[in-house]
N, CA, C and O of each residue as an XYZ file, in Angstrom:
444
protein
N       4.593     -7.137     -6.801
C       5.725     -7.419     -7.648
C       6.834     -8.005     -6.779
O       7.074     -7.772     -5.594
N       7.550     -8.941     -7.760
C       8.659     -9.911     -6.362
C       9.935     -8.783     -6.507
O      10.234     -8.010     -7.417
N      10.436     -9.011     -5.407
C      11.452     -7.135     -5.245
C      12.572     -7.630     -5.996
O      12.933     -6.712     -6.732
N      13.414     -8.814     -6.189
C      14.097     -9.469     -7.323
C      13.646     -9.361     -8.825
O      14.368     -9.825     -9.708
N      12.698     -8.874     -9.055
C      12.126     -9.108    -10.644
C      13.020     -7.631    -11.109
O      13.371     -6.563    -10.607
N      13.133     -8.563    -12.731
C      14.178     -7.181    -13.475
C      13.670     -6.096    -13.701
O      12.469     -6.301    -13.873
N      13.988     -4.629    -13.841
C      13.258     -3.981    -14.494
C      14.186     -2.856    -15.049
O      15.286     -2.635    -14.542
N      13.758     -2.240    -15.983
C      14.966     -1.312    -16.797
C      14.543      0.677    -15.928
O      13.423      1.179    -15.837
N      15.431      1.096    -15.621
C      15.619      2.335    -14.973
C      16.141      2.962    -15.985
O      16.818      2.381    -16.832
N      15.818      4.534    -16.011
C      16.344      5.919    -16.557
C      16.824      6.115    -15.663
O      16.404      5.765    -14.560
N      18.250      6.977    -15.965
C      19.082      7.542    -14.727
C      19.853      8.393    -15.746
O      20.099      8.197    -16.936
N      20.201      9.546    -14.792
C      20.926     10.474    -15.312
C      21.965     11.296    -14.481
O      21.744     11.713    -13.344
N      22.978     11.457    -15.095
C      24.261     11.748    -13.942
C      24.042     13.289    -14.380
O      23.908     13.901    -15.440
N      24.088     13.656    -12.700
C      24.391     15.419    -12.250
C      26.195     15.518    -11.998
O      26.992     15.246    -11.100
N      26.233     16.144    -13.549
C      28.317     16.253    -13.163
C      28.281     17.029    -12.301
O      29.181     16.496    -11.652
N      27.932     18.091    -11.547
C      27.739     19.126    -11.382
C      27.940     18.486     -9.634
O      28.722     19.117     -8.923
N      27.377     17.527     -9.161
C      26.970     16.822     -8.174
C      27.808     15.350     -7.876
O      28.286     14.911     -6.829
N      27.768     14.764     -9.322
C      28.639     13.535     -9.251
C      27.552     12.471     -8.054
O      27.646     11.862     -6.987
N      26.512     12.811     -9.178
C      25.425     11.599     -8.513
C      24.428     11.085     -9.390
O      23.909     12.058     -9.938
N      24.039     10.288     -9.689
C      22.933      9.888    -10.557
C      21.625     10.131    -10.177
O      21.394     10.047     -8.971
N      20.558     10.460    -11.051
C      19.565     11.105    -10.731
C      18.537      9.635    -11.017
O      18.794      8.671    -11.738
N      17.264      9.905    -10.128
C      16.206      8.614    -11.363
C      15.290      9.569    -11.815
O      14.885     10.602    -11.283
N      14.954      8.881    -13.226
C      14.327      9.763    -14.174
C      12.740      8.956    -13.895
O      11.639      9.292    -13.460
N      13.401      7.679    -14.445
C      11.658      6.971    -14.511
C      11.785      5.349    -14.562
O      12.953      5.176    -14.911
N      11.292      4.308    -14.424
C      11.353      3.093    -14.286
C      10.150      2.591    -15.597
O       9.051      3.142    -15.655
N      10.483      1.701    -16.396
C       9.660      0.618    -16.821
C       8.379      0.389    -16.216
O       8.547      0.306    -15.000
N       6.920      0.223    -16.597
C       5.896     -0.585    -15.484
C       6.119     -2.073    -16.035
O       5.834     -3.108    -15.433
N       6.757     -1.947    -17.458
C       6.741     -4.044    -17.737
C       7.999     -4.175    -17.093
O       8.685     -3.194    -16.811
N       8.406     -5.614    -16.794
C       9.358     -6.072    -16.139
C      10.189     -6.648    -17.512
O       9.914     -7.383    -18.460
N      11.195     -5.985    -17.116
C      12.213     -6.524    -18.451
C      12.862     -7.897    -18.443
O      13.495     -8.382    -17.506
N      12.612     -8.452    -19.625
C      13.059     -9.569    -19.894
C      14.042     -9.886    -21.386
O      13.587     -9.942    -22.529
N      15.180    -10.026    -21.062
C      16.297    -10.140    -21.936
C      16.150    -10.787    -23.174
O      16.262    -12.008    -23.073
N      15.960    -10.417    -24.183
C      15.671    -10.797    -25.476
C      16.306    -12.323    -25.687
O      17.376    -12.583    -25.136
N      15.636    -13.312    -26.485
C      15.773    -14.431    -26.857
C      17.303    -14.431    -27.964
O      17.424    -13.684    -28.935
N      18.391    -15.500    -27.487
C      19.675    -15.343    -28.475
C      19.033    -16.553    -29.480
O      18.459    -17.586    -29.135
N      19.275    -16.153    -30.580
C      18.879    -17.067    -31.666
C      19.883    -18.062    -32.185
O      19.501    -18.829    -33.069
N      20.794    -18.122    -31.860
C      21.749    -19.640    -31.816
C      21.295    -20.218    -30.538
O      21.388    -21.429    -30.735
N      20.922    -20.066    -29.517
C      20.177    -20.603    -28.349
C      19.160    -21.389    -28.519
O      19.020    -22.535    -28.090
N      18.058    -20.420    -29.500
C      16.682    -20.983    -29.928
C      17.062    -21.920    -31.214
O      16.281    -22.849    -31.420
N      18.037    -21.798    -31.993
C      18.155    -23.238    -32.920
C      18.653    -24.628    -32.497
O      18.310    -25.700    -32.995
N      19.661    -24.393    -31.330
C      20.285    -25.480    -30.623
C      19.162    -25.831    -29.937
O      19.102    -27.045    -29.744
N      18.158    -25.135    -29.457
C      17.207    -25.444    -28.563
C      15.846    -26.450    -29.539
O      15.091    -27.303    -29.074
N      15.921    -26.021    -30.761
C      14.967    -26.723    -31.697
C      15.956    -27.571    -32.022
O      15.285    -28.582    -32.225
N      17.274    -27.944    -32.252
C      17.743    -29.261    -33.119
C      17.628    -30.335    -32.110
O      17.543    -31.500    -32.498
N      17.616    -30.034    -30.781
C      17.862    -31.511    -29.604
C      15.807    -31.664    -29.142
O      14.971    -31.493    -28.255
N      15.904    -31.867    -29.792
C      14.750    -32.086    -29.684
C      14.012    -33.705    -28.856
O      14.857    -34.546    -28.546
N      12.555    -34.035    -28.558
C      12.363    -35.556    -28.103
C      13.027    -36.592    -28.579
O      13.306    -37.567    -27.881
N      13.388    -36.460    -29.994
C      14.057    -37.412    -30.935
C      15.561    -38.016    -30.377
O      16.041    -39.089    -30.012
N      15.917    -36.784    -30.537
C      17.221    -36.169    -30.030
C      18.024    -35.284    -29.369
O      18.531    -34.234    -29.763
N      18.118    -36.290    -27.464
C      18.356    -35.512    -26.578
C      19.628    -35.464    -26.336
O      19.919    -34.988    -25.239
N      20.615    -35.853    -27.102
C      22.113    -35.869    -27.095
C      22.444    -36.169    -28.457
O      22.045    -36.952    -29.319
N      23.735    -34.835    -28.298
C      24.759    -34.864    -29.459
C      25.672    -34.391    -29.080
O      25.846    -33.592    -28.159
N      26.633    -35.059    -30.077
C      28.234    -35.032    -29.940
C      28.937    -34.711    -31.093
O      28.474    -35.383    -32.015
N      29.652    -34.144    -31.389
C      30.654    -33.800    -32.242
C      31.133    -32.802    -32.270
O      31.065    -32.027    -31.315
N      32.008    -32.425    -33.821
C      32.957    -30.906    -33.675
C      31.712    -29.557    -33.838
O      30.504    -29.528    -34.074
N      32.536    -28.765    -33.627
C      31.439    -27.156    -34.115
C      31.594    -27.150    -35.836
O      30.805    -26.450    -36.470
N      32.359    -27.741    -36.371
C      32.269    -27.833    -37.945
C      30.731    -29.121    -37.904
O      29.565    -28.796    -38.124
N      30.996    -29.893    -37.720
C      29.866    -31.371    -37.778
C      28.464    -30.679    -37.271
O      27.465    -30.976    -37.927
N      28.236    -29.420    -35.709
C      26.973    -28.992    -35.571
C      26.551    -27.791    -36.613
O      25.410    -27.690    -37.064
N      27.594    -26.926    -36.923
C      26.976    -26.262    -38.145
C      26.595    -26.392    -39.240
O      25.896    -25.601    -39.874
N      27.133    -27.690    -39.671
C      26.719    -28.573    -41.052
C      24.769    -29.294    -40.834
O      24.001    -29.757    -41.677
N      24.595    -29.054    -39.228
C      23.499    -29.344    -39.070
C      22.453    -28.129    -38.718
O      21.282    -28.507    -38.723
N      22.590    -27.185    -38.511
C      21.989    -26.082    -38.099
C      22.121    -25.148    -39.178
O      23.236    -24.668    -39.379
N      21.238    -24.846    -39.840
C      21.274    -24.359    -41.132
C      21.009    -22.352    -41.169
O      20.103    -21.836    -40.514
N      21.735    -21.733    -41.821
C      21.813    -20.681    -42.217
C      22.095    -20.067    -40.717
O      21.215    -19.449    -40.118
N      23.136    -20.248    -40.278
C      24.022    -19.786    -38.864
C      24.798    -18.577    -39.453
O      24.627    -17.465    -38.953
N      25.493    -18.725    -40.310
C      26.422    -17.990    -40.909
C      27.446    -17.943    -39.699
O      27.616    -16.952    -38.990
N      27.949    -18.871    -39.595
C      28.619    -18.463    -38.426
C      30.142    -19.291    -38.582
O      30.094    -20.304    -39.279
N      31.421    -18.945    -38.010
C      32.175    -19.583    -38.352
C      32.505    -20.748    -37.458
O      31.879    -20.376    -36.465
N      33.216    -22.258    -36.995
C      33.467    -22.978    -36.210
C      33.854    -22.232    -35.142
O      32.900    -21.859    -34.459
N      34.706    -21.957    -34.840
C      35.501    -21.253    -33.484
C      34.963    -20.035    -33.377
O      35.686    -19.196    -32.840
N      33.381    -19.526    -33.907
C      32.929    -18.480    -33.597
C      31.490    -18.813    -32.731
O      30.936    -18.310    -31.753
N      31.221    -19.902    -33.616
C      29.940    -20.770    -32.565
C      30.623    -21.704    -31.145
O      30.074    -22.163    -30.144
N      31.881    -21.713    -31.560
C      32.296    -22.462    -29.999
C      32.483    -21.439    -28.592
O      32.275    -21.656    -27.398
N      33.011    -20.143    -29.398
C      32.976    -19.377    -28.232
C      31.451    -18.737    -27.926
O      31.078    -18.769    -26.753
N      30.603    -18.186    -28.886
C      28.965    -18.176    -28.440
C      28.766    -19.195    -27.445
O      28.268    -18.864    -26.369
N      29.016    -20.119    -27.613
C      28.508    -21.610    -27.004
C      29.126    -21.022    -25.312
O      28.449    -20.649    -24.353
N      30.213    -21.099    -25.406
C      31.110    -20.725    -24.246
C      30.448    -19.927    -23.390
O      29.987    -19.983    -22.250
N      30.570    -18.919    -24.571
C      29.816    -17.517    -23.283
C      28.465    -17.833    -22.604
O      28.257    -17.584    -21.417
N      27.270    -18.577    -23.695
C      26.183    -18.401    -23.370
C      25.553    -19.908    -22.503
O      24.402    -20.333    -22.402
N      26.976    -20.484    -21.927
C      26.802    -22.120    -21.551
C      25.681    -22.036    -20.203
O      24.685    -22.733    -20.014
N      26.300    -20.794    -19.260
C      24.537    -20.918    -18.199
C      23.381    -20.813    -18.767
O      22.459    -21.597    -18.544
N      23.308    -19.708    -19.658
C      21.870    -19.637    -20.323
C      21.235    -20.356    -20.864
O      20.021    -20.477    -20.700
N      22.126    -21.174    -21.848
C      21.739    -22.777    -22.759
C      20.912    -23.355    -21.119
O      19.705    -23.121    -21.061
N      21.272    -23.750    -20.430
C      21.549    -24.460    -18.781
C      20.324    -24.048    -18.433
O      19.439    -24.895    -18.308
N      19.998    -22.415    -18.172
C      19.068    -22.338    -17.118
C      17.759    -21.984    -18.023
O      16.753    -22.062    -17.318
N      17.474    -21.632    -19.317
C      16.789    -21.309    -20.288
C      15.559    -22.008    -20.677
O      14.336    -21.935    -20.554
N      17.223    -23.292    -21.630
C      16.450    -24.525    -22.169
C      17.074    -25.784    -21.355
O      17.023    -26.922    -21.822
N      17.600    -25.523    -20.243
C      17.453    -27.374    -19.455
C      18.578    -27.693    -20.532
O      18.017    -28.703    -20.958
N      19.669    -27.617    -21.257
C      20.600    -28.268    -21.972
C      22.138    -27.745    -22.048
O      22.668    -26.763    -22.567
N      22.672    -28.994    -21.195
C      23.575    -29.183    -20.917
C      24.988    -29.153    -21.955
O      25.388    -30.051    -22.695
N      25.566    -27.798    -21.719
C      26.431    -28.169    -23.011
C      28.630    -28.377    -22.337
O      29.234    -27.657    -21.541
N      29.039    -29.365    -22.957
C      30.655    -29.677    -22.221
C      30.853    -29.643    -23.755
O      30.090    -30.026    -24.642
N      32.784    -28.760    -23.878
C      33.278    -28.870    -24.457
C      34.379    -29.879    -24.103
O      34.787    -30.002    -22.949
N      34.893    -30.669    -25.242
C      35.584    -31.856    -25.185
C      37.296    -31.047    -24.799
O      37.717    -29.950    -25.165
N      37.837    -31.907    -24.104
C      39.304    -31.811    -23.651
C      40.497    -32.253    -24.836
O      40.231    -33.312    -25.404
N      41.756    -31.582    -25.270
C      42.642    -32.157    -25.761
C      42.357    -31.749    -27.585
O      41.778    -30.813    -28.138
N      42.925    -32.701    -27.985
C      43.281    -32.348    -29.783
C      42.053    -32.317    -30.518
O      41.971    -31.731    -31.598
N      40.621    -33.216    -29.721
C      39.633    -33.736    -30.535
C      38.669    -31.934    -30.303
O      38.074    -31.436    -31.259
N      38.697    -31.535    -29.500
C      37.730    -30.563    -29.304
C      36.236    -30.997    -30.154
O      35.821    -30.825    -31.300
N      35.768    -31.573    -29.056
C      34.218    -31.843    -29.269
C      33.080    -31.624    -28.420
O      32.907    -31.853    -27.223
N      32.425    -31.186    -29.210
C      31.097    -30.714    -28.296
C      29.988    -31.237    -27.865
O      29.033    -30.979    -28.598
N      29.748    -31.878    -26.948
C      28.351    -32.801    -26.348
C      27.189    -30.990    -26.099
O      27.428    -29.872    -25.643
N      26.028    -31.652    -26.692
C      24.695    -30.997    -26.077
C      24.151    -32.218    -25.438
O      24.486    -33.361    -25.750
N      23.212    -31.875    -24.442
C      22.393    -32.866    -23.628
C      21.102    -31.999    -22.808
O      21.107    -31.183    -21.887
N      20.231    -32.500    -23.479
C      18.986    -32.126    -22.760
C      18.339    -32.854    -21.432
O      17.865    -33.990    -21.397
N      18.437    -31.924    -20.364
C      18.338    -32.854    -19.333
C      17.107    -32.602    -18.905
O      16.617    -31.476    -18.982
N      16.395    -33.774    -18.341
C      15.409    -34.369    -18.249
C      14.923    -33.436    -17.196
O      15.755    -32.810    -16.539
N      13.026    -33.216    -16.872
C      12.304    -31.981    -16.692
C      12.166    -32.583    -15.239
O      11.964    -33.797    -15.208
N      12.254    -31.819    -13.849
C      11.714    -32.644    -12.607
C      10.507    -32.623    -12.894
O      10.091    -31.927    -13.820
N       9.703    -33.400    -12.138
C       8.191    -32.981    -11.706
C       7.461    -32.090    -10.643
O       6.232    -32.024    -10.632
């Protein structure tokens, strides 16, 4: 096993001691559940379409049953901008100034 790989620990604090105890470790290696505004942005940029641009009102009008509000998918977007990055390879910049617009860009796979 690579000594970097994740894995989820039981631990339990001795007040008594003011130390944490280990209870038991995972044998699967944990892997952080899939965000599902991730996996739809990740299906709309598709071969077709490896760049888009516009507001978070204009991408939710395209991404269907989000339930989500504009300035609620911009900050998702925000938070989850490495993961978009290191996940699915797609590059996401929010626009500067009055226009606030959002480029996705799927960047191209090395060999």
């Amino acid at each position: 096993m690579d000594k970097c790989s994740p894995q989820e620990l039981t631990l339990e604090f001795d007040r008594e001691r003011c130390i944490w105890n280990f209870q038991s470790a995972e044998t699967e290696l944990w892997k952080k559940p899939s965000d599902p505004l991730l996996e739809v942005v990740n299906a709309f940029l598709s071969e077709d379409r490896t760049e888009w641009q516009g507001t978070a009102t204009e991408l939710l009008n395209l991404l269907p049953d989000m339930g989500l509000q504009p300035n609620v998918l911009s900050r998702k977007l925000n938070v989850a901008n490495s993961n978009l990055l290191n996940d699915y390879g797609i590059l996401y910049e929010k626009g500067r100034g009055h226009e606030r617009s959002i480029t996705l860009r799927r960047l191209e796979k090395e060999n």
